[in-house]
N, C-alpha and C positions, 0 to 999 in steps of 0.2 A: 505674500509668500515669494521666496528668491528662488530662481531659476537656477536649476543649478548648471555646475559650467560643465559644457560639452566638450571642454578638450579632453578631460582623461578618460572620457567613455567614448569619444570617437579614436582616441587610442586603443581602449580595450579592443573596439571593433578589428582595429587593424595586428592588433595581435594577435588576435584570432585567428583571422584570416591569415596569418603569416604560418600561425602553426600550422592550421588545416593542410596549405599550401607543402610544409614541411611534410609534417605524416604521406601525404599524394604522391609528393615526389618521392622522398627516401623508401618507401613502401616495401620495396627491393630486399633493402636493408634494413628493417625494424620489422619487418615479420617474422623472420626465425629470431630475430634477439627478443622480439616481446613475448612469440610462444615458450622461447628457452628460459628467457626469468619464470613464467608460467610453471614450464613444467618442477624448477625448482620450486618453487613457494609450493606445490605438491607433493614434492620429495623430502620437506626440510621435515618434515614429522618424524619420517621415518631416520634419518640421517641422526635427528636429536634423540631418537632410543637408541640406535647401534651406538652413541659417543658414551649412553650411561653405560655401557659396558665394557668403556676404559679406553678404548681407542680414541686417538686424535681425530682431527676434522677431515685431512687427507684419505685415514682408512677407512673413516666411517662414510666417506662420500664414495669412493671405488666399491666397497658393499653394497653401499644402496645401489650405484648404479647397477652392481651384479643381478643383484637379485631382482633388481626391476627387468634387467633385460634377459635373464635365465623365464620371469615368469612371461613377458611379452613373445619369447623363442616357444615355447610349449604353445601358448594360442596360438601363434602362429601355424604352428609345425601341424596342431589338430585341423585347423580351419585348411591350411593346403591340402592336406590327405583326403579330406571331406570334399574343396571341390573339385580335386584330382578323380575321385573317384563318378560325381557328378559331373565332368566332361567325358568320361566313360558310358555314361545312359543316356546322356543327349541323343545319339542319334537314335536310340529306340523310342521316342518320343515324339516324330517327325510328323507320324500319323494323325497325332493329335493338334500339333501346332496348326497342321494344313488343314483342320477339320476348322479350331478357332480361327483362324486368319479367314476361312471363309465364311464361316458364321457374323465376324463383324463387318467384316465386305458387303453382305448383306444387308446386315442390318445400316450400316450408318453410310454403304458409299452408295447405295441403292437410288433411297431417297433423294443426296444429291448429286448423283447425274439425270434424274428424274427432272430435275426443277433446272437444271442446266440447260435441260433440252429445252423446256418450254420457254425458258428466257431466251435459249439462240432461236427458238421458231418468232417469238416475239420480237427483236432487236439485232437477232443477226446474231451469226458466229462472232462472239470476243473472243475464242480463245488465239493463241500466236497460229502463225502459219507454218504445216509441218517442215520440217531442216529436212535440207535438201542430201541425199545420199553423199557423202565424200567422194570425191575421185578417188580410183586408187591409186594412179599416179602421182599421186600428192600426199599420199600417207604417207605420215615419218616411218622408216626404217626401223624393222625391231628391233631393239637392241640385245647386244649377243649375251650370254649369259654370264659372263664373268663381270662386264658392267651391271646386269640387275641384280647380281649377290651383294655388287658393291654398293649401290645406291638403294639395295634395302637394309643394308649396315650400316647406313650411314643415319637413315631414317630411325633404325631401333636405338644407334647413340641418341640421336638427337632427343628420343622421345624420353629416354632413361636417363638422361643426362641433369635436364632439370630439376626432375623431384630427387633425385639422388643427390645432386649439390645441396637442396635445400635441406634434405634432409642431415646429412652431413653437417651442414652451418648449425642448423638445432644443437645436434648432439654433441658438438665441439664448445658452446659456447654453455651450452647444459653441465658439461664435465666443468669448465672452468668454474661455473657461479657457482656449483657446491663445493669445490673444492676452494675458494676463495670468498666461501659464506660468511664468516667474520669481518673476514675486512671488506668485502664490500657494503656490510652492513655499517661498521663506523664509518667510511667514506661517506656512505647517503644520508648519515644521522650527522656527519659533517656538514655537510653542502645542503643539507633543506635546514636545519634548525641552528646553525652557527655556532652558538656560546649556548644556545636555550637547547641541554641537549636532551631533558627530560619532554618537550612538547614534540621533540620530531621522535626519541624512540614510542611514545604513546599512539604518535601515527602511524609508526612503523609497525605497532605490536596489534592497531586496531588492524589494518589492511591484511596482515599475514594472517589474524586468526579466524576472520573474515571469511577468507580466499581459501583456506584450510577446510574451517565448516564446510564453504558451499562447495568445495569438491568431493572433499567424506560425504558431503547430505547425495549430492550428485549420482558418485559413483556407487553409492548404496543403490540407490533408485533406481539406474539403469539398470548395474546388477541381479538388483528382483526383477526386472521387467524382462532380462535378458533370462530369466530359470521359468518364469512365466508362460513366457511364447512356447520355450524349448519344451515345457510339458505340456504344455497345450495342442501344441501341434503333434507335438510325439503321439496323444492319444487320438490326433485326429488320422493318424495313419501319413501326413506329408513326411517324403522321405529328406533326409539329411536338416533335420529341424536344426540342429547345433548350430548350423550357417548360418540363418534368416535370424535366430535366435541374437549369433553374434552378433549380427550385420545391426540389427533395431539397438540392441543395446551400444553399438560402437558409436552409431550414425546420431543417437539418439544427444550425442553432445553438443551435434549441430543444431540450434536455436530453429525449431519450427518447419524446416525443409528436411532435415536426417529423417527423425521419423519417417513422416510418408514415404520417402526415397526407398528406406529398407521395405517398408509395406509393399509397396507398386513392386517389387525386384521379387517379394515371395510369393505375391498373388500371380504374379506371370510366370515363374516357375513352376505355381501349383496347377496354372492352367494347362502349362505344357505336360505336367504329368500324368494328369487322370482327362478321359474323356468328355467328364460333361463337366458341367458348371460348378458344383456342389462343390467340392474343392477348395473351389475360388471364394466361392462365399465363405465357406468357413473362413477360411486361412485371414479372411480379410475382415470377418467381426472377431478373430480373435486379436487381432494388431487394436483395431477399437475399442475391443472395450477395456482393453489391459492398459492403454495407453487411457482411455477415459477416469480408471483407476487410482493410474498412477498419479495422473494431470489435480486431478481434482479432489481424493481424498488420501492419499499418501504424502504427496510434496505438501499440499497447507501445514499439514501433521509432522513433517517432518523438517522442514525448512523454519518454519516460524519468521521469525528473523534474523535467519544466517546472513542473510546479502545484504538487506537495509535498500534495498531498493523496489522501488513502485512496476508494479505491473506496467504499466505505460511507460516508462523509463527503459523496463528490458526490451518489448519492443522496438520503439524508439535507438535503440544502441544496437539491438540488432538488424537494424535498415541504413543507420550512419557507420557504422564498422563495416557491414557489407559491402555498401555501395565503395570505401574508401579501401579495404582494404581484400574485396572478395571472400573467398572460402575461408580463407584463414581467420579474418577480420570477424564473420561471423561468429568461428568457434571461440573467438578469443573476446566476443563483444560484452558477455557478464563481467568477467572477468576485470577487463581494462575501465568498463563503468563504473564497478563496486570499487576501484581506486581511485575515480575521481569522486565519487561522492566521499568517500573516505579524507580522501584531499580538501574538502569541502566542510568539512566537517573540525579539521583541525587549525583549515587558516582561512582567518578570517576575511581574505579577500576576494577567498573562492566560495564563499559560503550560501552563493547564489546555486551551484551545482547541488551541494545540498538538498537544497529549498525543492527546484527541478526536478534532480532524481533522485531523490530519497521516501522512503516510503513513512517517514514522521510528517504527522498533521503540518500541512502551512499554517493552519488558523484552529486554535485552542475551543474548545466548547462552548466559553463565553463569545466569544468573538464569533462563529459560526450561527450561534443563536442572534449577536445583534444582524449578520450580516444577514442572514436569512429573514432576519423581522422585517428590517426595512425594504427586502426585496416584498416582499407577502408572499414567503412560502413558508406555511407552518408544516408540511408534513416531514419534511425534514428534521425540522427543530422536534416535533413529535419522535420523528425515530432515533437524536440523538438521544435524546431523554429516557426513553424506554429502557435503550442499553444500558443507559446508567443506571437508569432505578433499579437494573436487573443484581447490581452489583451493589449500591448505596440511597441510603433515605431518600426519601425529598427533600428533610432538611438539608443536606448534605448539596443536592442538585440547588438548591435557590443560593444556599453560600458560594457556593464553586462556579457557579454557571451564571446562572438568575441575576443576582445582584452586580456580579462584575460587568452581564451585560447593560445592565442598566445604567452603570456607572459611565461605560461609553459612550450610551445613547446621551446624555446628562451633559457630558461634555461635549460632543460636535454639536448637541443643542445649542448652549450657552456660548459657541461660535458660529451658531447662525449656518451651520453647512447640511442641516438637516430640510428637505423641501415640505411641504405642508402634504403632500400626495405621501412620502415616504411615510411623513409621521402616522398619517390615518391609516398605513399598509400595517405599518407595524403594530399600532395597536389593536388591528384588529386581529393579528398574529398571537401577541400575548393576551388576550382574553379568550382566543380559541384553544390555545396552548394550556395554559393554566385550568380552563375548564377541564379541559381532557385529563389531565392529569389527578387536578383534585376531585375529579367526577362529580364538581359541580355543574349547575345547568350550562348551557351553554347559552352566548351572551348572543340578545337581540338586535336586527340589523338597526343600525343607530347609526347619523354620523357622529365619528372618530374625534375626541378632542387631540390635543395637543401629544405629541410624544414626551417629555420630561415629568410625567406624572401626573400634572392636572386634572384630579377627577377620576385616572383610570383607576385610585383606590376605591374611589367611593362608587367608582361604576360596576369594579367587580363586584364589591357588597351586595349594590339591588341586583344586582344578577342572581345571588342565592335568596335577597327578602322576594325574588318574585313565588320561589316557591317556598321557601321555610317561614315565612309571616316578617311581621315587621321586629320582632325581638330576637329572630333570627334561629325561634325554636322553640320549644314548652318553658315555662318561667316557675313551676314545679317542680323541681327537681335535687335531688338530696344536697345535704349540706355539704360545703367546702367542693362541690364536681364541677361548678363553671369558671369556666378562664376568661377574665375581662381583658382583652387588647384595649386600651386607651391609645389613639394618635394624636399626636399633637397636630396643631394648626398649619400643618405644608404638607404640597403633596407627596412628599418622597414617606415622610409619617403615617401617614396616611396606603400608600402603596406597601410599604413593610407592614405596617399592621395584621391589612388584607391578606396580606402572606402569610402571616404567625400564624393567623388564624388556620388557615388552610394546612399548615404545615402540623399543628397540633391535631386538628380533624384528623389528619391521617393515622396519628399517632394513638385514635381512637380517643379523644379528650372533646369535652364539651367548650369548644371556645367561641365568643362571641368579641365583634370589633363595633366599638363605639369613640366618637372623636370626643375633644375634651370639650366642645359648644354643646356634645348631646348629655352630656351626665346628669346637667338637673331634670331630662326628662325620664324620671323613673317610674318603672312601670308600676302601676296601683298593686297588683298580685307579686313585686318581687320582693323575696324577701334578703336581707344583707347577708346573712349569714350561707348562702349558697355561694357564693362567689370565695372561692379559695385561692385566688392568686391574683391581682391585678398587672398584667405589662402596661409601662409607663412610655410609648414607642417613642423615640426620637431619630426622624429620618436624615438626619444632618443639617435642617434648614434651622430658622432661628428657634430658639425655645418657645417664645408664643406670648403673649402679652400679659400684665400683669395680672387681668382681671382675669386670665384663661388659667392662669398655672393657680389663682387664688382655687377659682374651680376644681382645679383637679384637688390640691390641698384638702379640700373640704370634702369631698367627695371619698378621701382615702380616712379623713378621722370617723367617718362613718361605718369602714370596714377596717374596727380594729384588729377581727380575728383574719384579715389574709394578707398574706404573703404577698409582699411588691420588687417587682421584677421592671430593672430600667433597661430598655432597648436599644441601644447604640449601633452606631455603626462601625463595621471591620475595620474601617480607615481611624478611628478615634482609640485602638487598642494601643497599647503602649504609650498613651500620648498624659498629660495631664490628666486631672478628670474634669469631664467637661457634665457635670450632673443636671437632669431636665425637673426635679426634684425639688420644689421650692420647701423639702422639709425636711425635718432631722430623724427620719423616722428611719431605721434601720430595715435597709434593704439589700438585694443582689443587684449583680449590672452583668446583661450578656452582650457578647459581642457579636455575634452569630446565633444562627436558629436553633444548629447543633447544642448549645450551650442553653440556650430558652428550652429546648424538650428536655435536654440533662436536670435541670434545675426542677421543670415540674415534676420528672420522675423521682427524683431526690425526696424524700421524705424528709420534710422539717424539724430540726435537732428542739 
């Protein structure tokens, strides 16, 4: 195997690093232009029905902005009045505060000056030494008052100055995207997709509708959580609930710190209003459990997969946007993620972000099954299985699942990358698996042959001759009800068999698996005429020797009333016919198990 070459992935590294480096520094600058694309890709819904009513791009973008900011002006305008009117009751509330503040002074600073003491009687005063009185002769001079009006004007610019710029920068670069939404749209379908301009608008059209959903899913949600609180509380008697109600549903955009934040701000207001405790507590299982509502059986149910991204991925994006880009970084961390995996998704050089943060399987059923064989853990492979069977056959499960993992296993065998510890893990993986399923017995502690099949067909078998006899069950039994699996002379034959069999069992069918060396031992009590179908199984290895297939030949002119069914494998469909058949006798050929139950339900013409 060739190493592959480290230069263009110790490139990737470094352009990585170059961008990280990028986003850190300009941060300045690409926070309000990435919330401003943001808040368009939210708006462009609305802008796209104000145009069906015949207005241009220009009018239809000055509308939305209107109405966006007419409905933003009214919450505003309630939410001031509301806490204008609650810095009005504040000081009637005094009483109370003083009552809490020494209640938990008690409680929690009690204890430790308690254990202070005893550690400075132990070890000594550690605390600092008290600061010595100032002179007064060396106090600065107070300054007169027309310098303190001006140097606390100077301080209320400074503090209003910042969010006001940013804010500003939003809104100016917000007017511009909608009102230049067309053309910036061909510009970026220019510059990422070149000439190919159907794969960049497909990325363009997955990321916008994406971003769309999960803000409709979003602002639904908060929405209810925010009518929730506000009558929840309203009947618990907390005054001015509209506030706290806003505040959770505003905050609640912030990835995992909003909530709480509005929480902690109503239970301490609730505390400052009533006397005792009770208050508190309510006010604070009701943020819980509506939040535990919303978290856990609302967003699953209503989300689905709007974002396409993995639980640990939003995490994860909201700790690296945080850290990179603070407050804003956080609100904007779904958002800028659900674009790169989007990104990921349409070029294939980013398709590792994908893989990462995407909430599509890395690894397909079959692959999960071999991966987890060869670890030896089957309750996994047990709980993919279930879910499926919840939804399709068995049959269904060994074609789709089953057999492709075996085909993997099949091949890292026959290149020798499989270890003898894996192989014995694994089969004892699929012998506990397959029991569970077909509610066959479960197989006896034995060592494990070989992984690539040897034997583990014929191991499953005495797994069920331990308890159903050696014929595999009553040799009595009406005419044309038993199904003979025949395998040919290799073990993958032999393993499919083992599985028809299992898989027709399910199907409520009497099937029995006999290899083509056991056909001449026939049992004295069975009679030919019971046997209504013979599978002929061929597991892909060689046909079988002359004197084996003369066998089986012989063995099928004796049951001229049944029905013969040749067993191939999925990989030999569309191909030639490759027949295991040394006879002219007219037969079916399935390629799948699917097709083997189809057949025996089929009534013969």
């Amino acid at each position: 195997m060739t190493s592959p070459n480290p230069q263009p992935f110790a490139l990737r590294i470094l352009v990585g690093i170059a961008l990280l480096g990028l986003l850190y520094v300009g941060r300045d600058v690409l926070e309000p232009i990435a919330l401003a694309i943001t808040l368009a890709f939210v708006m462009a819904p609305i802008v796209h029905r104000i145009r069906r009513l015949g207005l241009g791009q220009a009018p239809a973008a000055i509308a939305a902005l209107l109405i966006v900011g007419l409905l933003v002006a009214a919450v505003a305008g309630v939410l001031v009045a509301q806490v204008g009117e609650l810095s009005h009751e504040l000081p009637r509330y005094e009483n109370n505060v003083r009552q809490k503040v020494g209640t938990l002074r008690e409680l929690m600073l009690r204890p430790l000056q308690e254990v202070q003491g005893r550690a400075g009687r132990m070890i000594g005063d550690l605390g600092p030494a008290p600061a010595l009185p100032a002179d007064a002769g060396t106090q600065a001079p107070a300054a007169g008052d027309d310098g303190a009006s001006a140097s606390l004007l100077g301080q209320l610019v400074a503090a209003v100055w910042g969010p006001l710029g940013f804010v500003g920068v939003v809104v100016l670069v917000l007017v511009f995207a909608l009102l230049e939404q067309d053309s910036l749209r061909d510009r970026l379908i220019r510059l990422l997709g070149g000439r190919d301009v159907r794969a960049a608008t497909s990325a363009l059209d997955d990321a916008g509708q994406r971003l769309s959903r999960y803000f409709i899913s979003q602002f639904s949600v908060n929405a209810g959580v925010g009518f929730a609180i506000w009558a929840l509380l309203g009947l618990l008697g907390v005054p001015h609930a509209v506030v706290w109600a806003a505040l959770g549903a505003l905050l609640r955009f912030v990835p995992y710190v909003g909530f709480p934040a509005a929480a902690l701000f109503a239970c301490t207001m609730a505390a400052a209003m009533a006397p005792g405790w009770e208050l508190v507590l309510s006010t604070a299982l009701v943020f819980l459990g509506v939040e535990l509502v919303a978290a856990y059986v609302v967003e699953p149910q209503l989300y689905g997969h709007t974002t396409g991204l993995s639980p640990f991925s939003v995490v994860v994006a909201a700790i690296f946007w945080g850290a990179l880009w603070g407050p804003v970084g956080l609100l904007l961390s779904t958002p800028l993620t659900l674009c790169l995996v989007v990104a990921g998704r349409h070029v294939p050089s980013l398709a590792f972000l994908d893989l990462l943060l995407g909430d599509a399987p890395a690894l397909d059923l079959s692959q999960r099954f071999y991966q987890r064989a060869i670890s030896g853990d089957p309750v996994e492979v047990l709980a993919d299985a279930r879910r499926f069977l919840k939804r399709k056959s068995l049959a269904a499960y060994c074609d789709k699942v089953v057999m492709p993992a075996f085909e993997l296993a099949h091949q890292d065998y026959e290149r020798q990358l499989i270890s003898p510890q894996q192989q014995a893990a694994a089969q004892r993986v699929i012998l506990q698996v397959l029991a569970e399923l077909t509610r066959a017995p479960l197989p006896s502690r034995r060592r494990s042959a070989v992984l690539d099949g040897t034997g583990l067909g014929l191991r499953l078998r005495r797994e069920r001759e331990r308890v159903e006899g050696r014929w595999q069950g009553p040799l009595d039994v009406p005419p044309g009800s038993l199904l003979l699996c025949v395998s040919l002379p290799d073990a993958g034959s032999e393993l499919t068999a083992e599985l028809l069999v299992r898989v027709l069992r399910s199907e409520h069918h009497d099937a029995r698996h006999a290899t083509v060396n056991e056909l001449a031992e026939v049992p004295p009590d069975m009679r030919p005429e019971a046997i209504g179908v013979v599978f002929v199984v061929c597991g892909g290895g060689e046909a079988g020797a002359a004197h084996e297939l003369r066998a089986l030949d012989a063995c099928l002119a004796q049951l001229p009333q049944a029905r013969v069914v040749a067993m191939l494998p999925a990989s030999l469909s569309g191909q030639p016919p490759q027949d295991p058949l040394a006879t002219d006798r007219v037969h079916h050929t399935a390629y799948s198990f699917e097709e083997a139950v189809a057949l025996v339900q089929r009534r013969p013409s």
